[in-house]
mmCIF file of the N, C-alpha and C atoms, coordinates in Angstrom:
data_MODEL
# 
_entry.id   MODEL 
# 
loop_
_atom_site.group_PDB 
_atom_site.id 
_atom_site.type_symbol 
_atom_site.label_atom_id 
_atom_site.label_alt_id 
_atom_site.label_comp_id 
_atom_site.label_asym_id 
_atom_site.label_entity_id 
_atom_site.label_seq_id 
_atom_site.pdbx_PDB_ins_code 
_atom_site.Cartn_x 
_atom_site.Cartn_y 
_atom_site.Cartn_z 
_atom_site.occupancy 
_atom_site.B_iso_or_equiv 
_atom_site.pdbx_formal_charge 
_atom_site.auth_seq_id 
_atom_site.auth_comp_id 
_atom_site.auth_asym_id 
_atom_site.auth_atom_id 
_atom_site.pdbx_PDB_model_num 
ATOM 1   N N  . UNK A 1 1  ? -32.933 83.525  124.131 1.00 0.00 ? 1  UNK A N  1 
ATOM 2   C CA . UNK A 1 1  ? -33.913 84.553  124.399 1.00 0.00 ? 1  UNK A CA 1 
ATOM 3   C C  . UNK A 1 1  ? -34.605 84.318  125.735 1.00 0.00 ? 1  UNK A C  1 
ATOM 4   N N  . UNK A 1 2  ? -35.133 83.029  126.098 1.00 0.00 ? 2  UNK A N  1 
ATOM 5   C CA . UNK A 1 2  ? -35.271 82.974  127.255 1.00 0.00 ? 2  UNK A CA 1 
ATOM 6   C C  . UNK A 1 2  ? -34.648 83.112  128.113 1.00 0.00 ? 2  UNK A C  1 
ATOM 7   N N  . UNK A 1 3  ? -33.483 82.918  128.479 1.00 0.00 ? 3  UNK A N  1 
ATOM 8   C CA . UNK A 1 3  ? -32.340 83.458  129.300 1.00 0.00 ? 3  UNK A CA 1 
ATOM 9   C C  . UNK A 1 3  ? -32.433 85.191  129.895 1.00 0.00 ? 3  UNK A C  1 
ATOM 10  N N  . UNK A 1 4  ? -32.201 85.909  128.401 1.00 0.00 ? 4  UNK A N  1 
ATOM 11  C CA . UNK A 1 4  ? -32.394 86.946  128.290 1.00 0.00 ? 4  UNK A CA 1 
ATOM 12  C C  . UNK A 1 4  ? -34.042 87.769  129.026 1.00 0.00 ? 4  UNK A C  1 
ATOM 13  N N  . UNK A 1 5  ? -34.998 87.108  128.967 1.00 0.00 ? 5  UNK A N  1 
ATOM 14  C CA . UNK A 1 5  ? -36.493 87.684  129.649 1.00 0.00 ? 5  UNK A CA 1 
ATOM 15  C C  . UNK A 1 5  ? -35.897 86.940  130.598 1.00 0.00 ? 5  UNK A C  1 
ATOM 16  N N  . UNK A 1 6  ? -35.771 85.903  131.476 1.00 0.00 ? 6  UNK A N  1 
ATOM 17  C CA . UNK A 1 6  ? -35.312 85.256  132.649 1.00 0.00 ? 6  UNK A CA 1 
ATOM 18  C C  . UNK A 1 6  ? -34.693 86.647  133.681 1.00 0.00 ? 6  UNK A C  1 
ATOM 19  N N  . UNK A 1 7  ? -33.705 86.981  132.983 1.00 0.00 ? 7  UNK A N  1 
ATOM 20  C CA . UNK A 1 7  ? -32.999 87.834  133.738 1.00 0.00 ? 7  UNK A CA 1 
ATOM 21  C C  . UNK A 1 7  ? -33.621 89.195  133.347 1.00 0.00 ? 7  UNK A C  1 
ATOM 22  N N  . UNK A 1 8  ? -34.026 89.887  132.379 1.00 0.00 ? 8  UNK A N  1 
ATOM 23  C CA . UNK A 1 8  ? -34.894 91.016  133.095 1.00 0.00 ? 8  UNK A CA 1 
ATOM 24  C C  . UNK A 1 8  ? -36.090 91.365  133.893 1.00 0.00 ? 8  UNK A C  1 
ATOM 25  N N  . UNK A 1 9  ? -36.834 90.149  133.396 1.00 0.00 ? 9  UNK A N  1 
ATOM 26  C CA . UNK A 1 9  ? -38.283 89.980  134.072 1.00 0.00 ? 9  UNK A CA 1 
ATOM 27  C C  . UNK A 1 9  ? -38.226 89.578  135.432 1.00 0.00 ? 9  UNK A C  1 
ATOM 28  N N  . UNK A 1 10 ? -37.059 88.599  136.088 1.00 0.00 ? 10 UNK A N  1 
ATOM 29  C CA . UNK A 1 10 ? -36.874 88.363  137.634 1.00 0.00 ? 10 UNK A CA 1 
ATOM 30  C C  . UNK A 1 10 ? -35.944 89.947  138.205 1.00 0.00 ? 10 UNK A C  1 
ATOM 31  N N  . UNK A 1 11 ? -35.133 90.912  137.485 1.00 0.00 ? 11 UNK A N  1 
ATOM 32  C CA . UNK A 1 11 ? -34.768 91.703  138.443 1.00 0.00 ? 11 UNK A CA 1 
ATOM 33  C C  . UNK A 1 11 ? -35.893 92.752  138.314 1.00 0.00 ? 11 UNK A C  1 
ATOM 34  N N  . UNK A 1 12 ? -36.950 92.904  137.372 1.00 0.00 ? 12 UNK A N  1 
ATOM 35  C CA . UNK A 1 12 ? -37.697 93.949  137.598 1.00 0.00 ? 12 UNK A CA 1 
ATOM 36  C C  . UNK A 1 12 ? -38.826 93.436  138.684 1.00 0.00 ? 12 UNK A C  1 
ATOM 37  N N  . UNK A 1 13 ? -39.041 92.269  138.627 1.00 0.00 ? 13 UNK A N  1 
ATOM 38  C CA . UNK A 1 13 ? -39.818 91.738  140.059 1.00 0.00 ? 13 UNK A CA 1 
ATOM 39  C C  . UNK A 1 13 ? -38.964 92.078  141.143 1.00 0.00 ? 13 UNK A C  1 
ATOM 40  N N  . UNK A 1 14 ? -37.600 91.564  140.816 1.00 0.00 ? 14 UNK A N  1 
ATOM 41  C CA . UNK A 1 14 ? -37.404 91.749  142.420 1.00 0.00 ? 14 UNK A CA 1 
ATOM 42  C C  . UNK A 1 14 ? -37.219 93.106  142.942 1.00 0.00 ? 14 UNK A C  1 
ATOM 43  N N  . UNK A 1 15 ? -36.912 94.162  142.138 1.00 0.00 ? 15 UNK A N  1 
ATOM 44  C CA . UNK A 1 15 ? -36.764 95.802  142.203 1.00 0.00 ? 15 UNK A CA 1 
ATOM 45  C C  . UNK A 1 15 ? -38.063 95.735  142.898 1.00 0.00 ? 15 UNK A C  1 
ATOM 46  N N  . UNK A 1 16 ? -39.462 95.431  142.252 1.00 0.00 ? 16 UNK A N  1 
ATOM 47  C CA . UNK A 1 16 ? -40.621 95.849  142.744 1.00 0.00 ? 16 UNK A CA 1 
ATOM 48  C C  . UNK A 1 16 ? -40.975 95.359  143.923 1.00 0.00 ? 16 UNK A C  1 
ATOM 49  N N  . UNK A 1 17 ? -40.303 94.201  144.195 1.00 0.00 ? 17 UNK A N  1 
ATOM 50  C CA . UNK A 1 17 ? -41.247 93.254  145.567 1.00 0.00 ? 17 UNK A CA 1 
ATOM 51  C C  . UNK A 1 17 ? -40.267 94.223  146.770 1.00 0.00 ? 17 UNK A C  1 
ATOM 52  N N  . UNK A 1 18 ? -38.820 94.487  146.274 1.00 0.00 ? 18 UNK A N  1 
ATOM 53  C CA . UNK A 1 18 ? -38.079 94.938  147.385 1.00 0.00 ? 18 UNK A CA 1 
ATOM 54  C C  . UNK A 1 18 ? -38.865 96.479  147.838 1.00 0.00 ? 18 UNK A C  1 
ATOM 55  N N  . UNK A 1 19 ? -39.399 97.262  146.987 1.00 0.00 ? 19 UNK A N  1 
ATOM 56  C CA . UNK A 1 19 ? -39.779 98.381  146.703 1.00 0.00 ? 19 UNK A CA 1 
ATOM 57  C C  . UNK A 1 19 ? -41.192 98.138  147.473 1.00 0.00 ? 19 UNK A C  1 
ATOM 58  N N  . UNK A 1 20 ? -42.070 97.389  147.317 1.00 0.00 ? 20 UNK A N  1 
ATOM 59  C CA . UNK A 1 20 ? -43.351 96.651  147.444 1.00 0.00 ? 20 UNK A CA 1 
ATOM 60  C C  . UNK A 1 20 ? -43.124 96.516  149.236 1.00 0.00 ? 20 UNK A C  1 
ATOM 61  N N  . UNK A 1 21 ? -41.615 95.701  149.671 1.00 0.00 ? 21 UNK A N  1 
ATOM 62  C CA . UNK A 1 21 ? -41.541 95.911  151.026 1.00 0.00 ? 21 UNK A CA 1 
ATOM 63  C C  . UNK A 1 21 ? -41.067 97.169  151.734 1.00 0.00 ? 21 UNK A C  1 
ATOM 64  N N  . UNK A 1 22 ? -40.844 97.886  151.170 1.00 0.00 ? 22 UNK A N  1 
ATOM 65  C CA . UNK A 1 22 ? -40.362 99.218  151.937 1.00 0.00 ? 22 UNK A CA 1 
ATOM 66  C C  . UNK A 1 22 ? -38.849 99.288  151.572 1.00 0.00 ? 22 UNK A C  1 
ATOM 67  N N  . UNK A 1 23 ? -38.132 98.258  150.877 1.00 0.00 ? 23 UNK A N  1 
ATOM 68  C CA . UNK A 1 23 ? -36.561 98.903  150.609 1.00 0.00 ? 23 UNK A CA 1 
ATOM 69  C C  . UNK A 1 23 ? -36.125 99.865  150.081 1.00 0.00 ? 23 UNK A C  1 
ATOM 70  N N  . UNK A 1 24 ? -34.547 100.164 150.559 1.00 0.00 ? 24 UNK A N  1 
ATOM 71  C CA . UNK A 1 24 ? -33.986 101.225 149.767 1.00 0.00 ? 24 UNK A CA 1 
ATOM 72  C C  . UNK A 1 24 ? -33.827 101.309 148.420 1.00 0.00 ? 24 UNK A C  1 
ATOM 73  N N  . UNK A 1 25 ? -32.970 102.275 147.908 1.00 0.00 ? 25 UNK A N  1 
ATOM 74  C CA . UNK A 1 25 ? -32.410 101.949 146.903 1.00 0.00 ? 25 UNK A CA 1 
ATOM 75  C C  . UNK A 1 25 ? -31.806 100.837 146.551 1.00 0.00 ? 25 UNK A C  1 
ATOM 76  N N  . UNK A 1 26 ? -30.958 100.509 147.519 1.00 0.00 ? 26 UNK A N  1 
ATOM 77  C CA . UNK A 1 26 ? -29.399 99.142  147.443 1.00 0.00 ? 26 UNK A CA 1 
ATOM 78  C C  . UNK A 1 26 ? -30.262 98.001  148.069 1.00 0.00 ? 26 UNK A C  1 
ATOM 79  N N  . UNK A 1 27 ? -31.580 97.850  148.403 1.00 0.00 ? 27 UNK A N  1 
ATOM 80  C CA . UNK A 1 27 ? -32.331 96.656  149.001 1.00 0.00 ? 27 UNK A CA 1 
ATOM 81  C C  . UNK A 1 27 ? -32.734 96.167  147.148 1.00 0.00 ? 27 UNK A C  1 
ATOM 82  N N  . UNK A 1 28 ? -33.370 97.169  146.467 1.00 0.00 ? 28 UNK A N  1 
ATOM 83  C CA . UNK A 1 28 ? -33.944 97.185  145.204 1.00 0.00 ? 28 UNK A CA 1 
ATOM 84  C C  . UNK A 1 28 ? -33.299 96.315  143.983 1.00 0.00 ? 28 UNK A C  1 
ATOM 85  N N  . UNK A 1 29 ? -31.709 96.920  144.489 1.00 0.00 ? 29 UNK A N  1 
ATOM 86  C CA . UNK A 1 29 ? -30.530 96.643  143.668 1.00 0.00 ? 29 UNK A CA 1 
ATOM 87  C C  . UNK A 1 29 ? -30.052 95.262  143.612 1.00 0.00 ? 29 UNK A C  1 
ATOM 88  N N  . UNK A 1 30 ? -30.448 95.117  145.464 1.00 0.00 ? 30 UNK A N  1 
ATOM 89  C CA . UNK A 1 30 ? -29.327 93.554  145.612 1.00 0.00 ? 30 UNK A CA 1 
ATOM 90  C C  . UNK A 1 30 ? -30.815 92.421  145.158 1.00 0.00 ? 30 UNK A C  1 
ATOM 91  N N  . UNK A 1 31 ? -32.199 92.700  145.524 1.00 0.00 ? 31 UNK A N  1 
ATOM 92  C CA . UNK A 1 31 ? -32.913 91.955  145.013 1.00 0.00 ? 31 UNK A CA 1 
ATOM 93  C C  . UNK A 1 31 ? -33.130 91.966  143.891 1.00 0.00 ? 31 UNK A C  1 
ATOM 94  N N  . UNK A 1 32 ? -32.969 92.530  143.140 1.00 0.00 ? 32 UNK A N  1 
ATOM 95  C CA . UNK A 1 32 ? -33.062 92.317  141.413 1.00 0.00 ? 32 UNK A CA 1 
ATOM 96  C C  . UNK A 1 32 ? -31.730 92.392  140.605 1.00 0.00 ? 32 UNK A C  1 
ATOM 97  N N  . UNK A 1 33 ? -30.660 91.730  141.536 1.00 0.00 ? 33 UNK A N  1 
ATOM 98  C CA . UNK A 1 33 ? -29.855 91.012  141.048 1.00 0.00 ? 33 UNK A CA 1 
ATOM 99  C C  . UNK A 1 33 ? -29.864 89.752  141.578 1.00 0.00 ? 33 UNK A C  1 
ATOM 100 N N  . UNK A 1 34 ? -30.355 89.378  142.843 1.00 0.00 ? 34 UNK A N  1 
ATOM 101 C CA . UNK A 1 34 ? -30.786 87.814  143.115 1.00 0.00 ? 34 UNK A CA 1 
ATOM 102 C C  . UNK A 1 34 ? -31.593 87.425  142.023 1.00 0.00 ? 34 UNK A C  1 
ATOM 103 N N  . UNK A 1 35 ? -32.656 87.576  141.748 1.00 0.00 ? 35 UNK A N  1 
ATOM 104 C CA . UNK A 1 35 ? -33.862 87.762  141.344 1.00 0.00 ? 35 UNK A CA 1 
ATOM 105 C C  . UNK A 1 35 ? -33.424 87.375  139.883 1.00 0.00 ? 35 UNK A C  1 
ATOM 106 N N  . UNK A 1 36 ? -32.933 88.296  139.530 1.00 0.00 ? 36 UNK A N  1 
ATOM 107 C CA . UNK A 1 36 ? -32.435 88.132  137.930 1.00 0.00 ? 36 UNK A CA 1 
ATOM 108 C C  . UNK A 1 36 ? -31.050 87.248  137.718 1.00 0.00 ? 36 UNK A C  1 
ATOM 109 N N  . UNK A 1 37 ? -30.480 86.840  138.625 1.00 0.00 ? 37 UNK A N  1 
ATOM 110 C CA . UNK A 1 37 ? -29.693 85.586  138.232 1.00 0.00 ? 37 UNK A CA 1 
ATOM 111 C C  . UNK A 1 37 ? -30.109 84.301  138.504 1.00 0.00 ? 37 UNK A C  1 
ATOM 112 N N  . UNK A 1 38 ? -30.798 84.382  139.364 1.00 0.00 ? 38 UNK A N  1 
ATOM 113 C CA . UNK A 1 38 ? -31.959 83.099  139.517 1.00 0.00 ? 38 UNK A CA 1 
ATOM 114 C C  . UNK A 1 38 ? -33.101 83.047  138.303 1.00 0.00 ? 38 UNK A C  1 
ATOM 115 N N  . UNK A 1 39 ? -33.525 83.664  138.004 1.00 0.00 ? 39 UNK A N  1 
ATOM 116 C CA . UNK A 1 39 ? -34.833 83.410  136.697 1.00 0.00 ? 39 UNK A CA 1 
ATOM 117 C C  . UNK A 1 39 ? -33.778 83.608  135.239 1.00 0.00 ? 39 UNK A C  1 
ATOM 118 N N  . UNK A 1 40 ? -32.710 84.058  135.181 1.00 0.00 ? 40 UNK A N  1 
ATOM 119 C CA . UNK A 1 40 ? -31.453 83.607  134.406 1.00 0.00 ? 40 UNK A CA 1 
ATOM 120 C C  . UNK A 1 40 ? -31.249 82.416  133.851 1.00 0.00 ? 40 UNK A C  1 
ATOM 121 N N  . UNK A 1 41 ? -30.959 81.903  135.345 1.00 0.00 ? 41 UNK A N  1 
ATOM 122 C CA . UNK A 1 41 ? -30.394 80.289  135.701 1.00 0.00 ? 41 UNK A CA 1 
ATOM 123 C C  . UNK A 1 41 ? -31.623 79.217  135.094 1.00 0.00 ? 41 UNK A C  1 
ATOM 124 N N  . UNK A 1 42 ? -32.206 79.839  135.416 1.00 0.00 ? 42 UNK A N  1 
ATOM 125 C CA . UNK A 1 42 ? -33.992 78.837  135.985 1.00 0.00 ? 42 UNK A CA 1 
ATOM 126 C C  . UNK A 1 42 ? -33.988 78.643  133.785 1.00 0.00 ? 42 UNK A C  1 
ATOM 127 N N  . UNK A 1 43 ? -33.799 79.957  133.226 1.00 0.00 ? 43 UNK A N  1 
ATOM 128 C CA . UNK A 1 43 ? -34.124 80.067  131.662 1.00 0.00 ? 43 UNK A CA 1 
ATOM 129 C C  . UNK A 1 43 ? -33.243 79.674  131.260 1.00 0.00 ? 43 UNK A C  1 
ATOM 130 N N  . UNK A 1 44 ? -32.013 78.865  131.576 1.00 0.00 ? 44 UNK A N  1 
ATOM 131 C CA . UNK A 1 44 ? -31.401 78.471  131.140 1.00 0.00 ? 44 UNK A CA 1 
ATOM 132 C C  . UNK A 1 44 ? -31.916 77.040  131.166 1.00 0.00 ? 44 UNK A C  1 
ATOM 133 N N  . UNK A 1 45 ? -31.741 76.614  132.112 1.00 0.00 ? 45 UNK A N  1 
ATOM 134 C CA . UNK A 1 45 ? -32.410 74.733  132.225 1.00 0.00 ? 45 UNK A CA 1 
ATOM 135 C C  . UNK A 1 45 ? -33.418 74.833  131.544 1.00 0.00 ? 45 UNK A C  1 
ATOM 136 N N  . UNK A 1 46 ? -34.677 75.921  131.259 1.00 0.00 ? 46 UNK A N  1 
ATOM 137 C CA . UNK A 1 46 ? -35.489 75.659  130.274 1.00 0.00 ? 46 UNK A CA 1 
ATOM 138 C C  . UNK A 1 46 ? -34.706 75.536  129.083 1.00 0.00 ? 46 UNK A C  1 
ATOM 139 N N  . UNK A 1 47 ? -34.335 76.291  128.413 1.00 0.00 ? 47 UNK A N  1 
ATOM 140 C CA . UNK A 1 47 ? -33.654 76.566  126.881 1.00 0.00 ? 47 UNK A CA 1 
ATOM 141 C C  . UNK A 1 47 ? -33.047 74.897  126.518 1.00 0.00 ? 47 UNK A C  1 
ATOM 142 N N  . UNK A 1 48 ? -32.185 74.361  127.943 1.00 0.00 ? 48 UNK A N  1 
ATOM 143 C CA . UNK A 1 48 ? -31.167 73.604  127.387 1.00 0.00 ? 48 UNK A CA 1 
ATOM 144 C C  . UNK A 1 48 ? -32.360 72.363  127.296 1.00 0.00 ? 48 UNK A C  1 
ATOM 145 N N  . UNK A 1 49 ? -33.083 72.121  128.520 1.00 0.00 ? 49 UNK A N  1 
ATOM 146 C CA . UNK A 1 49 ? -34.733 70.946  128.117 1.00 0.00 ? 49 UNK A CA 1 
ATOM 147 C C  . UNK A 1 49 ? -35.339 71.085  126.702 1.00 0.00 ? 49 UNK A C  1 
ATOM 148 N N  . UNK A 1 50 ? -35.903 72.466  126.423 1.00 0.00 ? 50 UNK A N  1 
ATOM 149 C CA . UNK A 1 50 ? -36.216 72.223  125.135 1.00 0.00 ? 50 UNK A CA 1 
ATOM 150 C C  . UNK A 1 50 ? -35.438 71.869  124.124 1.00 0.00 ? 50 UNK A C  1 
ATOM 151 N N  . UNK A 1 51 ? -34.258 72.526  123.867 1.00 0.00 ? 51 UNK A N  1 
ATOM 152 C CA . UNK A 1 51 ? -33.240 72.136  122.566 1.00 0.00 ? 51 UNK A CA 1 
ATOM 153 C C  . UNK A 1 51 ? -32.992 70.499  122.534 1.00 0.00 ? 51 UNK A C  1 
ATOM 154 N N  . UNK A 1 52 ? -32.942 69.850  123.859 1.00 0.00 ? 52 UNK A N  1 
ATOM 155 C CA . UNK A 1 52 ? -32.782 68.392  123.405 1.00 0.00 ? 52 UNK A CA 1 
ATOM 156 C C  . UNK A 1 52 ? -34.053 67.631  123.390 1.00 0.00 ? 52 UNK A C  1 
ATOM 157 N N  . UNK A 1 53 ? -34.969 68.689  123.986 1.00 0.00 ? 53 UNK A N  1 
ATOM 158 C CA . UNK A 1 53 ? -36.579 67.830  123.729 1.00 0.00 ? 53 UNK A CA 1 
ATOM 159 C C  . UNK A 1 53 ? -37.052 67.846  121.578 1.00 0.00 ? 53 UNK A C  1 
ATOM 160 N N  . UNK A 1 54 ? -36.520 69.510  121.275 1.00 0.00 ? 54 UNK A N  1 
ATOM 161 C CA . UNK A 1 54 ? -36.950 69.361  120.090 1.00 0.00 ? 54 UNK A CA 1 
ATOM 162 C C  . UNK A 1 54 ? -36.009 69.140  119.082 1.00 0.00 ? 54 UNK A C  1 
ATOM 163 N N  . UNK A 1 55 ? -34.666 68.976  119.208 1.00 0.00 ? 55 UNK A N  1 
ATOM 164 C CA . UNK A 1 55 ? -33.999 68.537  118.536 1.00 0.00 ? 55 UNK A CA 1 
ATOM 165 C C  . UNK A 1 55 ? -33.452 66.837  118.467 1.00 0.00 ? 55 UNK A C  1 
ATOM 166 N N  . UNK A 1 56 ? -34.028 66.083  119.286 1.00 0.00 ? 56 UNK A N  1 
ATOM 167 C CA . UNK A 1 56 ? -34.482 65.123  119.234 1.00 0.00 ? 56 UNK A CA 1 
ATOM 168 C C  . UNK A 1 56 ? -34.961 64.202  118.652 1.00 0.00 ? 56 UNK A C  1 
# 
């Protein structure tokens, strides 16, 4: 599940920050797919820290 908010919550930031700077459509697009595979990634190393912190 974190994975899952990782990656919508970083491409709807990055839609907005690109939007926020004056981008296009396809500025919107390519930053909230950076955006959302990076806070993806990022919820993943969380998920996999906790599962061996609490299964432990």
């Amino acid at each position: 599940m974190i994975v899952i908010a990782g990656l919508f919550g970083g491409a709807l930031g990055g839609a907005l920050l690109a939007r926020k700077r004056g981008g296009r459509a396809a500025d919107m697009a390519q930053y909230a797919a950076g955006f959302g595979i990076g806070f993806a990634l990022l919820g993943l190393f969380v998920t996999i820290f906790l599962e061996r912190i609490l299964a432990g």
